[in-house]
C-alpha positions in Angstrom: 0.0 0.0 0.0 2.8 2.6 0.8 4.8 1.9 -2.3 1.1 2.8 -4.5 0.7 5.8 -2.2 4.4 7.3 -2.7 4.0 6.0 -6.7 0.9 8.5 -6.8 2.1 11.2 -4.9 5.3 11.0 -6.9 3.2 11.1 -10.2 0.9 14.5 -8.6 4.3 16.2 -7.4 5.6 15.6 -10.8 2.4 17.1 -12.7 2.5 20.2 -10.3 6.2 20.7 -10.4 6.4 20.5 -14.5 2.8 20.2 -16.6 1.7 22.9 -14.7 4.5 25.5 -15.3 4.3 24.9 -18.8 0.5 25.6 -19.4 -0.3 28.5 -16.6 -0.1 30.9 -19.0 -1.9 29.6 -22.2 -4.2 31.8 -23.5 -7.6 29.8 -24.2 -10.7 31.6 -24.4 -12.2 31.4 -20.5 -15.5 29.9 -22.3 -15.9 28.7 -18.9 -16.9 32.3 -17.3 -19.3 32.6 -20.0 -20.6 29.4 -19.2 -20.7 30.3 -15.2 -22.8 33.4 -16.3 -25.3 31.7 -18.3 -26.1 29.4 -15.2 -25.8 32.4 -12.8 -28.4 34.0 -14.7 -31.2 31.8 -16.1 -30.6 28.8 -13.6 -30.1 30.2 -9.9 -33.2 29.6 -8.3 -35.7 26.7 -8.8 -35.3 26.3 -12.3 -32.0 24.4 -11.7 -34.0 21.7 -9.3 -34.0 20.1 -12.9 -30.5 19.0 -12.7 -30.7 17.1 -9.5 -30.8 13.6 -10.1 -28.7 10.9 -12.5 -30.9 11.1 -15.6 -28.5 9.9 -18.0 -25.7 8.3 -16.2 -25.9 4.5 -16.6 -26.8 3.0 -13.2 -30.0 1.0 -11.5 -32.2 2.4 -8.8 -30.0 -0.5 -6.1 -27.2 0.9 -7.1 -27.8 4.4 -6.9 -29.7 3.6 -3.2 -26.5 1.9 -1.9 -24.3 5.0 -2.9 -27.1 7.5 -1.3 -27.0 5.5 1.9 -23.2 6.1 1.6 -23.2 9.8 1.1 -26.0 10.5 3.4 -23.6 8.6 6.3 -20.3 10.3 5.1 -22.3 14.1 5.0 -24.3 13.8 8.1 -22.3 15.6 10.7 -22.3 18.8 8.4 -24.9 21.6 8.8 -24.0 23.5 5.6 -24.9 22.1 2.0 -21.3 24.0 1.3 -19.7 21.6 4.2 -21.3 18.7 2.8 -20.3 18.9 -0.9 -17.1 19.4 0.5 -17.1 16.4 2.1 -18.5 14.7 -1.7 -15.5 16.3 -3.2 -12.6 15.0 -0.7 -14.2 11.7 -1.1 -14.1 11.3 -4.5 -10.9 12.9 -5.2 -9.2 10.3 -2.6 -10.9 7.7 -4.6 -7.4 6.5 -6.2 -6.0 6.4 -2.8 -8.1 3.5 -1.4 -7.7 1.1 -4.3 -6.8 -1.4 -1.7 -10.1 -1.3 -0.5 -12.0 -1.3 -3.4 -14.8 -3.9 -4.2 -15.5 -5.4 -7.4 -18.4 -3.8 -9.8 -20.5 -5.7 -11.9 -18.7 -6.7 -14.8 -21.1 -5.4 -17.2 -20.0 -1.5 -16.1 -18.6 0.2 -18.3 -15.2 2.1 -16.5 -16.8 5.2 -16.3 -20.2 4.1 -14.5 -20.8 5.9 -11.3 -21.2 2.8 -9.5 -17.6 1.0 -10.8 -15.4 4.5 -9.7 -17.8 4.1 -6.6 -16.6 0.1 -5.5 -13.4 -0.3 -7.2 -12.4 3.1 -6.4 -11.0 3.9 -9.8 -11.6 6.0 -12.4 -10.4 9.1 -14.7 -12.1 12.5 -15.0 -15.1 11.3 -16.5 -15.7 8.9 -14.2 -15.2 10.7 -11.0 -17.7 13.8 -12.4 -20.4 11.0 -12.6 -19.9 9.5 -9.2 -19.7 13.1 -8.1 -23.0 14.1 -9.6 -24.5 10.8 -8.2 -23.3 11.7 -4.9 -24.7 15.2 -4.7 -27.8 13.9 -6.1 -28.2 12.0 -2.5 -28.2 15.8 -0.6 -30.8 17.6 -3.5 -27.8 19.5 -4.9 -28.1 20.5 -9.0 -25.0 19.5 -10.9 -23.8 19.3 -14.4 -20.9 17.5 -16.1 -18.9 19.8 -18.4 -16.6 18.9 -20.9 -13.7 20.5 -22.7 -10.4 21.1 -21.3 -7.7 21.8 -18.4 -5.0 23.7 -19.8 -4.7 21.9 -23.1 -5.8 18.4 -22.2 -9.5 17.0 -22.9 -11.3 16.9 -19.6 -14.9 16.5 -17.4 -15.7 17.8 -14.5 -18.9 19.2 -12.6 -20.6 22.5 -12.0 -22.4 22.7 -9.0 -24.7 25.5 -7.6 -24.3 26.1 -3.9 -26.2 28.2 -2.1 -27.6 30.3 -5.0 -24.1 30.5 -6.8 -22.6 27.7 -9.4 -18.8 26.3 -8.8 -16.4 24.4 -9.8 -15.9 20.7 -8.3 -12.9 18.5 -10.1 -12.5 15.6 -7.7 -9.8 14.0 -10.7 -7.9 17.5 -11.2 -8.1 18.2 -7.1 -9.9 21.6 -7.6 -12.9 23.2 -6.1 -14.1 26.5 -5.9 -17.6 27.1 -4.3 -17.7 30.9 -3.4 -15.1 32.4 -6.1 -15.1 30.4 -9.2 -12.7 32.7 -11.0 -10.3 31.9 -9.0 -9.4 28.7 -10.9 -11.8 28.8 -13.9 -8.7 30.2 -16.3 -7.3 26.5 -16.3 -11.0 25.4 -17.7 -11.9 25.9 -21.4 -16.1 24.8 -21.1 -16.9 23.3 -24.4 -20.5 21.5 -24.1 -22.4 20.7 -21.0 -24.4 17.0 -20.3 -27.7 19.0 -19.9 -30.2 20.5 -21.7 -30.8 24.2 -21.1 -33.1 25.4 -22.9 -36.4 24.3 -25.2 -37.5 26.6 -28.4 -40.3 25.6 -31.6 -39.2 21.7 -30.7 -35.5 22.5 -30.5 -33.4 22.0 -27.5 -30.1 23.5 -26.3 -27.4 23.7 -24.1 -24.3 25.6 -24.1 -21.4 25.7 -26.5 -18.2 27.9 -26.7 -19.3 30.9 -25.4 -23.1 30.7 -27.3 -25.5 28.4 -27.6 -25.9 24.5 -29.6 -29.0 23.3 -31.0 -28.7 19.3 -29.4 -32.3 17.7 -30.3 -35.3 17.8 -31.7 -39.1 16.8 -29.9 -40.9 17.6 -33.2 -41.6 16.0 -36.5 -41.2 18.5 -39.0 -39.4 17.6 -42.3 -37.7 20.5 -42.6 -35.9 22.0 -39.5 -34.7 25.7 -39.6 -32.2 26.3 -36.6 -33.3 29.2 -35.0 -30.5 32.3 -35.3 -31.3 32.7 -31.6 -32.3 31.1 -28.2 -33.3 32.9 -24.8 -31.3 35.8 -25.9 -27.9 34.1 -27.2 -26.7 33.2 -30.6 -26.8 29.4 -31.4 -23.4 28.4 -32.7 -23.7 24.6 -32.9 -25.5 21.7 -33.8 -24.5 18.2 -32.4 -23.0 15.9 -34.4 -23.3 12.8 -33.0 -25.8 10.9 -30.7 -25.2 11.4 -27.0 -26.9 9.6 -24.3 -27.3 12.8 -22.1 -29.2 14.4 -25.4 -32.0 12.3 -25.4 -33.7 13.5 -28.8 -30.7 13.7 -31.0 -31.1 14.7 -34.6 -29.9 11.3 -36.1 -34.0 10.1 -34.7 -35.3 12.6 -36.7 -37.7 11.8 -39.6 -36.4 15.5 -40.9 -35.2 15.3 -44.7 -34.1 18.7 -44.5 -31.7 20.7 -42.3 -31.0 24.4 -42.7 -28.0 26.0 -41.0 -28.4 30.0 -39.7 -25.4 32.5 -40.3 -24.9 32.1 -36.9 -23.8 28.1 -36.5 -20.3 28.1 -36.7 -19.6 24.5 -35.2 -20.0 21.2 -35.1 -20.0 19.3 -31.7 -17.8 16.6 -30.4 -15.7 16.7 -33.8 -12.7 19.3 -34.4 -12.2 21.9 -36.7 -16.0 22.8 -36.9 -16.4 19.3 -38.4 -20.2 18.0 -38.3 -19.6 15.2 -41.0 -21.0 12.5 -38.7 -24.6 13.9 -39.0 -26.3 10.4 -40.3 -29.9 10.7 -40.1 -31.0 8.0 -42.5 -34.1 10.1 -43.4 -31.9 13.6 -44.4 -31.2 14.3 -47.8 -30.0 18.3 -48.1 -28.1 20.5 -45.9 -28.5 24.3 -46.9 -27.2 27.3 -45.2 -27.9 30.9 -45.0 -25.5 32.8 -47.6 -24.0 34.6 -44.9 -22.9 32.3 -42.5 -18.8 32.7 -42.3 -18.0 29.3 -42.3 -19.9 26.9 -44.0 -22.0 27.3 -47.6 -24.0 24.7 -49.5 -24.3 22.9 -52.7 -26.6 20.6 -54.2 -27.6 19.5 -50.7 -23.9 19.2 -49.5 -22.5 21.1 -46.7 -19.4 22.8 -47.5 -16.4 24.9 -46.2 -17.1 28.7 -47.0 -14.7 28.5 -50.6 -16.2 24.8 -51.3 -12.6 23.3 -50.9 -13.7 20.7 -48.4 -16.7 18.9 -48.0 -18.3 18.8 -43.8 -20.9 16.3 -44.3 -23.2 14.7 -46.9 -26.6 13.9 -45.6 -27.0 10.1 -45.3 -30.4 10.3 -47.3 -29.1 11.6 -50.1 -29.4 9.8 -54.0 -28.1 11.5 -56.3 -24.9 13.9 -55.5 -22.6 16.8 -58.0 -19.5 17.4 -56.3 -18.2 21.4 -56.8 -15.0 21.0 -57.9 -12.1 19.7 -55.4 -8.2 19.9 -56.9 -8.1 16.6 -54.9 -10.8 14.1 -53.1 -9.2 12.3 -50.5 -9.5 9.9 -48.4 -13.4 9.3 -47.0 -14.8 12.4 -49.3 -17.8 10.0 -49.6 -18.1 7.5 -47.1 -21.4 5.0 -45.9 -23.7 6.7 -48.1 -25.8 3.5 -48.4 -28.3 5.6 -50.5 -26.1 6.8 -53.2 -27.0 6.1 -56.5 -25.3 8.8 -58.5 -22.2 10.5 -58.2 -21.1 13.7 -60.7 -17.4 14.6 -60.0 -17.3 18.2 -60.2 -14.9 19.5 -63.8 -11.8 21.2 -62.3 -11.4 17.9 -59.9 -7.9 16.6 -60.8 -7.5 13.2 -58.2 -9.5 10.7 -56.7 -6.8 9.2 -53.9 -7.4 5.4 -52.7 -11.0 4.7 -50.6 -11.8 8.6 -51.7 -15.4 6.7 -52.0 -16.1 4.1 -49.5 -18.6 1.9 -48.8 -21.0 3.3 -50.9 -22.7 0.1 -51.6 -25.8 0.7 -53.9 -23.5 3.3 -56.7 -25.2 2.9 -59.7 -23.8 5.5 -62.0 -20.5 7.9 -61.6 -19.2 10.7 -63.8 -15.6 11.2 -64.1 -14.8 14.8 -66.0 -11.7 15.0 -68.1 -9.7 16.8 -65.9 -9.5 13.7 -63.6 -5.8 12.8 -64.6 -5.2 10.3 -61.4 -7.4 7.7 -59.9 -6.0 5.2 -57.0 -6.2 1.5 -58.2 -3.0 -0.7 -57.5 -3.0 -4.5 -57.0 -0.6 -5.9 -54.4 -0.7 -8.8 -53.0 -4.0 -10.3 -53.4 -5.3 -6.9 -52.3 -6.6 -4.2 -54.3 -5.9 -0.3 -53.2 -8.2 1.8 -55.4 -10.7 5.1 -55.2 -13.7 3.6 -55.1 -13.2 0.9 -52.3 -16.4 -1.4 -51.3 -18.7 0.0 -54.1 -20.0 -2.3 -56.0 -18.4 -4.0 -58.6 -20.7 -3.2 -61.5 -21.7 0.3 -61.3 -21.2 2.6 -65.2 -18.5 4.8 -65.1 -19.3 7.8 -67.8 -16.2 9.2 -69.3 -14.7 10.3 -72.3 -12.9 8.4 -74.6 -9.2 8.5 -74.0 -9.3 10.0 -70.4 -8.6 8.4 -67.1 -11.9 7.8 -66.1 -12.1 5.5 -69.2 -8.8 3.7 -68.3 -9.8 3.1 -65.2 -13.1 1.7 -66.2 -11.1 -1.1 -68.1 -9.1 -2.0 -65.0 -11.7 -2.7 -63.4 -13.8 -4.3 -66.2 -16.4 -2.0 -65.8 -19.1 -0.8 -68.8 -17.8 3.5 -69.8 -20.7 5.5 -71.5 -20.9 9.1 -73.3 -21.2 11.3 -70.4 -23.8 12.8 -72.4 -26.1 10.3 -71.6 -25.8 10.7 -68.0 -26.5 14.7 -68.3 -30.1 16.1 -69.2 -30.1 17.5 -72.4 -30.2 21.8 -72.6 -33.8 22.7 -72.6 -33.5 26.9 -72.2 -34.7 27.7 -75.5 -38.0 25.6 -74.8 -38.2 27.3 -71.4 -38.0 30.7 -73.4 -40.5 30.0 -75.9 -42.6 29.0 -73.3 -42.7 32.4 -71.4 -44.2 34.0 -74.8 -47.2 31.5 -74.6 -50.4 32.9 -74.0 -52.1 32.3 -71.1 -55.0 29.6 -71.2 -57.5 32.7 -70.5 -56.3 34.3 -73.7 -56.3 31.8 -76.2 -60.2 32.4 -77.1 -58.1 35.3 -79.4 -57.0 32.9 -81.8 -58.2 30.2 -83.9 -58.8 26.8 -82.9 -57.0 25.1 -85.5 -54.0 27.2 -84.7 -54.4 26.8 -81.0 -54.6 23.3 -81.3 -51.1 22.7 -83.2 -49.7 25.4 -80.5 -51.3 22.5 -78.1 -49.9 19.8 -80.0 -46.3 20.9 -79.8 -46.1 21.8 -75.9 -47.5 17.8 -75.4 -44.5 17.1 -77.7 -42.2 18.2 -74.9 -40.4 15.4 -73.7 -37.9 16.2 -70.7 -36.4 12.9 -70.2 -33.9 13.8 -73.2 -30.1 13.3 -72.1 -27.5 15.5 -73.8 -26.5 12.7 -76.3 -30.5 13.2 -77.7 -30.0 17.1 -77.6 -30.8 17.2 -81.9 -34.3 16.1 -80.6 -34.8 18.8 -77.9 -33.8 21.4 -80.5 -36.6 19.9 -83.1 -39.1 19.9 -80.2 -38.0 23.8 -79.6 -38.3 24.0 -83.7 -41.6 22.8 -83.8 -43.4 24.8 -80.6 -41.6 28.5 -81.6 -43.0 27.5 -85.1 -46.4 27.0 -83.6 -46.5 30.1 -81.5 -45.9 32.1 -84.8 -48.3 30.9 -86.6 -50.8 31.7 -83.9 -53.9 32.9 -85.9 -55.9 35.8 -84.3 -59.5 35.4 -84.9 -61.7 37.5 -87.4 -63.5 39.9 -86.1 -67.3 39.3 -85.5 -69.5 41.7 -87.2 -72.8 43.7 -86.2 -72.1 43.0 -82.9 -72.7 45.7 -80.2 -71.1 43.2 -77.4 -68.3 44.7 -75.5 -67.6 41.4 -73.3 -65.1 39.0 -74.8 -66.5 36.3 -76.4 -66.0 32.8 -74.8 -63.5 29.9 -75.9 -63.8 28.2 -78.8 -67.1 29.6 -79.9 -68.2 30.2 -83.2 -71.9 30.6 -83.5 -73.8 33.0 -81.1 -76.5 31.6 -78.7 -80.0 32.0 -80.0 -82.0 33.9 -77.5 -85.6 33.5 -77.0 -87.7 36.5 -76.5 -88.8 37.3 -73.0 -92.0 38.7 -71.7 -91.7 42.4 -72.4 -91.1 40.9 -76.5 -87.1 42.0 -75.7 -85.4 39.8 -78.5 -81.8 41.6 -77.4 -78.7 39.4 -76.9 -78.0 39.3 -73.0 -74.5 40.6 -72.3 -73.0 38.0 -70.6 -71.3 38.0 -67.1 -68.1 39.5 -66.2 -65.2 37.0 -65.9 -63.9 36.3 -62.7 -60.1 38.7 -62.1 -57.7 35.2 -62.4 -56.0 33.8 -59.7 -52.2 35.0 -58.5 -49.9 32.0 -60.0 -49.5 28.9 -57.5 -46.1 29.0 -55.8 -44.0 26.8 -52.9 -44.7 23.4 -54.7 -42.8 20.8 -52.7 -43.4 16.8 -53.0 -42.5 15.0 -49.4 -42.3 11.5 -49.0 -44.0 9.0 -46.3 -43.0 5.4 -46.0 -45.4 3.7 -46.5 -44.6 4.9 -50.3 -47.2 7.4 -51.2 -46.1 10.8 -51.6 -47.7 14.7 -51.0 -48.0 17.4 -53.4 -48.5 20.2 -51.4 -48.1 24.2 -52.5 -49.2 28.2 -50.6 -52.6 29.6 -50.7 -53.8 31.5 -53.4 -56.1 34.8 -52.1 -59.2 34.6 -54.1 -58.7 31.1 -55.4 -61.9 28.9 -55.6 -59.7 25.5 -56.2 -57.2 24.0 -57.4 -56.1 22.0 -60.9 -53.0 19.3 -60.6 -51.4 17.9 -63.8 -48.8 15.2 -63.9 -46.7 14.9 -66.8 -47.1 11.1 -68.8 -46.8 9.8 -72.3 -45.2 13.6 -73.7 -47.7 15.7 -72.1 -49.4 17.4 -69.3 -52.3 15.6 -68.2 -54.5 16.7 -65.9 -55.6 14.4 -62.8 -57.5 16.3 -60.2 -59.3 18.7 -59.1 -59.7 19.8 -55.6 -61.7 22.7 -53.3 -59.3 25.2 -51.1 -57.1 22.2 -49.5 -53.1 22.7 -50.5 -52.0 19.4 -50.4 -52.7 16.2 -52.8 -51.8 12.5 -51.5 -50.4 10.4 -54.8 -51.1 7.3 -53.4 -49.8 5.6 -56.3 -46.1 6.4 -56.8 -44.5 6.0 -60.4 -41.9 3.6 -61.3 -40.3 6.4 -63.2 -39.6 9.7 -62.0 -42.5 11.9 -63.4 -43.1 16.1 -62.7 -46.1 18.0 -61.5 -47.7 21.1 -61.3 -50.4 22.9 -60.0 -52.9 25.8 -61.1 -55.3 27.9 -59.2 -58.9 28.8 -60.2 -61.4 31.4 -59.7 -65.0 30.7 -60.5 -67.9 33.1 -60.7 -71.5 31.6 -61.4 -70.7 29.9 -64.8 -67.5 31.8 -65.6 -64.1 30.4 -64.3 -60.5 31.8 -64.6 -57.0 30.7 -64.5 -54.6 31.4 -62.6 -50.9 30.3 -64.3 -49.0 27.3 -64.1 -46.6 26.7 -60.9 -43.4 25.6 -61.9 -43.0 21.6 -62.1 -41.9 19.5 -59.4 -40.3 16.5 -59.9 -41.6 13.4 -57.8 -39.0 10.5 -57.4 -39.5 7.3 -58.8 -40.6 4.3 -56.2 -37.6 2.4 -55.5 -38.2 -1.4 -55.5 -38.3 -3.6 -52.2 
């Protein structure tokens, strides 16, 4: 026992004599005093009753009985609650001291379970914050484990609030400070705490380098906007990874969107404001406010401000274009079980060995021309390539004679046109479009010529790859050909009528003469003003496979018109009252579009609002 005791206080007189020395006057931001005023300010009083107890630590109610009979014993001859955490502090820290004593745990425990450090009397600084917090939970005093550092080494230790003020208590680093915290908090950088502070719109929080981190989510929105803000503070974070003391981490979400404020600068748990682990199976696009400093957003893809390194891809996501990287390397792309397609962003210049990992359903990738190096080398039995536990069959697109076609033959795999992977240019189209009439004006022109004009826009296929581009360019032949030859109608003659006269008709009604012997045409009635143009078309996706079309409110509007587009034209397949949303129970094999228009009606006379741009609905994956 004496040679352990002089081996330990050899190893302390050692740390205070030559660790210290060298880190006293490091200047890391005191995150901790921040911290201390956030708790000082919102959790003096009652509301920090909430942190009594051992919510998250991993122990059973015997367990935590056995070490409350303990502490009540070992505090009961103090008076002050200041006293008595003392008392919780000296035994804990003296913990190391008395592994002669020590009992054995349960071997199931994990090293850092409160009731392990408790028998076996061991423990680092993890473990002795959770036995602390367990103890002080026997004598109703709120505590909460902090993490971050001492000097420059990654640390935990406790906050406690005694008698109205929050202290420090490090039974592993032998420092407390109940009246005076500042006295020893410049040796503690505070990065996260194992607590949840606040609650906002279904978010929760805690605190985060001198701000606030967003750390779960109670609702079940789809798309989740971090708030800028949270009881006053900027929120700077969003957790990363699954924690047990975060009970509603993001990765549970069913969310398939996340959007980062300019204020989140951070990731937690992971260094340099890395928050690549984010892996909710059901999110499929990261975006970010344009003026957030450190991260931006591409194609769903979180990025570094200047795009030259990638922060996370969301697990969900299918199809992926890469911004151009002089290199990928190592685990760019990695576990993205739902990756079908990959686009290598032109200007990319090197894919280095397991760039792409374990991407195990890649269908189709496109390798650009400036790709001059990819990783493949056999040695050994062993293969060291780019594209490392993909399968072995997916279509590489290349051109001929580059390096994405030479590697395709190494590995025996099928190269195509990279025009076939890429939709074809459809911008003139889109431009003849926008000098179409509206629906509401086409009673101007003939219906023969109408009817061509009709003819062509059905014509439109937009499933054309670039390699079919000559057809897209004799569909955008054939409609701008139709919109010229748009015939305006003759004008009728001896007619006194100052309404327009309705679609398609040709022959006036004949009226019959009413009781005063009044054989005059009725005028007819006014149209209804058209609707304002449908806008925020969206498609989400359930389960159980169906799918909802849903779009904004249009003032005015009596219902609504949805189209689908099948077999080269718009087709139209419902129409409902004021509701904004449309189920598709039956989901497409293919990928098809949609899109929605508004109506006004008014006795017999209806109006149309214009078409909302088309939304494309994905194509039901097989089981």
């Amino acid at each position: 026992m004496k040679k352990n005791m002089y081996s330990v206080l050899l190893h302390f007189f050692l740390f205070v004599c030559l660790v210290i020395p060298l880190h006293t006057t490091a200047n890391a931001a005191n995150t901790t005093d921040d911290c201390l005023q956030i708790l000082a300010s919102d959790f003096a009083g009652n509301s920090a009753k909430e942190f009594i107890g051992t919510q998250h630590l991993n122990i059973t109610d015997s367990q935590y009985q056995t070490i409350r009979t303990f502490t009540l014993d070992l505090t009961e001859k103090y008076s002050s609650t200041k006293d008595k955490i003392t008392a919780i502090y000296q035994w804990a820290r003296d913990t190391s001291l008395k592994a002669s004593v020590g009992e054995s745990a349960p071997a199931d425990l994990e090293e850092n379970d409160p009731y392990k450090v408790f028998k076996e009397k061991t423990g680092v600084c993890q473990g002795k914050a959770n036995l602390c917090k367990t103890m002080l939970a026997a004598i109703d005093v709120p505590c909460i484990i902090a993490h971050g550092y001492w000097e420059t080494e990654g640390h935990a230790w406790d906050f406690v609030l005694c008698d109205g003020k929050w202290g420090i208590v490090d039974a592993s680093m032998w420092q407390i400070s109940l009246d005076d915290p500042s006295d020893i908090s410049s040796h503690y950088k505070t990065d996260s705490l194992e607590a949840v502070l606040y609650e906002k719109d279904g978010f929760e929080f805690t605190y985060y380098l001198g701000g606030i981190g967003a750390v779960g989510y109670t609702g079940n929105a789809e798309r989740l906007e971090i708030p800028e803000s949270c009881n006053g503070y900027p929120v700077i974070s969003i957790a990363a990874e699954s924690q047990i003391y975060y009970e509603h981490s993001f990765q549970d979400t069913a969310a398939k969107e996340l959007v980062l404020p300019a204020t989140v600068k951070y990731g937690i748990y992971l260094s340099d404001y890395e928050i690549r682990s984010f892996y909710s199976k059901s999110l499929a696009s990261i975006s970010v406010d344009e003026n957030n400093p450190v991260f931006a957003s591409y194609d769903g893809i979180l990025y570094s401000k200047d795009y030259s390194r990638i922060y996370s891809v969301p697990a969900g996501i299918s199809e992926v274009t890469l911004k151009p990287m002089e290199i990928l390397e190592k685990n760019t792309l990695t576990n993205l079980s739902n990756l079908r397609i990959l686009k290598i962003g032109e200007g990319t210049k090197e894919l280095e060995e397991d760039a792409i990992e374990n991407c195990e359903h890649l269908e189709k990738v496109y390798i650009p021309d400036s790709v001059t190096t990819i990783a493949y080398e056999k040695s050994n039995g062993n293969v060291y390539e780019a594209f490392n536990g993909c399968p072995n069959n997916f279509v590489v697109y290349a051109s001929a004679g580059s390096a994405g076609e030479a590697y395709a033959k190494k590995k025996g795999l099928t190269c195509k046109d990279p025009k076939e992977l890429f939709p074809a240019d459809y911008s003139k189209i889109d431009e003849l479009l926008k000098t179409v009439p509206d629906d509401s004006d086409l009673y101007r022109y003939t219906p023969d010529s109408v009817s061509r004009l009709k003819e062509a826009i059905q014509a439109i296929n937009r499933d054309c790859t670039a390699a079919q581009q000559n057809l897209v360019d004799e569909m955008a032949k054939n409609l701008e050909t139709a919109i010229k030859k748009l015939e305006v109608r003759p004008a009728v003659p001896n007619t006194n009528e100052t309404e327009k006269p309705q679609p398609d008709t040709e022959t006036p009604e004949t009226h019959v003469p009413d009781q005063s012997g009044n054989t005059e045409t009725p005028k007819p009635a006014a149209k209804p003003t058209a609707p304002a143009k449908v806008t925020g078309v969206k498609i989400s996706y359930k389960k159980s496979g169906k799918a909802i079309l849903g779009w904004k409110k249009v003032k005015n509007a009596s219902g609504y018109e949805i189209y689908r587009y099948q077999n080269k034209r718009w087709v139209k397949v419902k129409k409902v009252g004021k509701k904004t949303s449309f189920v598709i129970k039956k989901r497409s094999r293919k990928t098809v579009y949609y899109r929605v228009r508004a109506f006004r009606k008014k006795g017999k006379n209806v109006s149309y609002g214009k078409y909302s741009r088309k939304v494309k609905c994905k194509a039901l994956q097989k089981r």
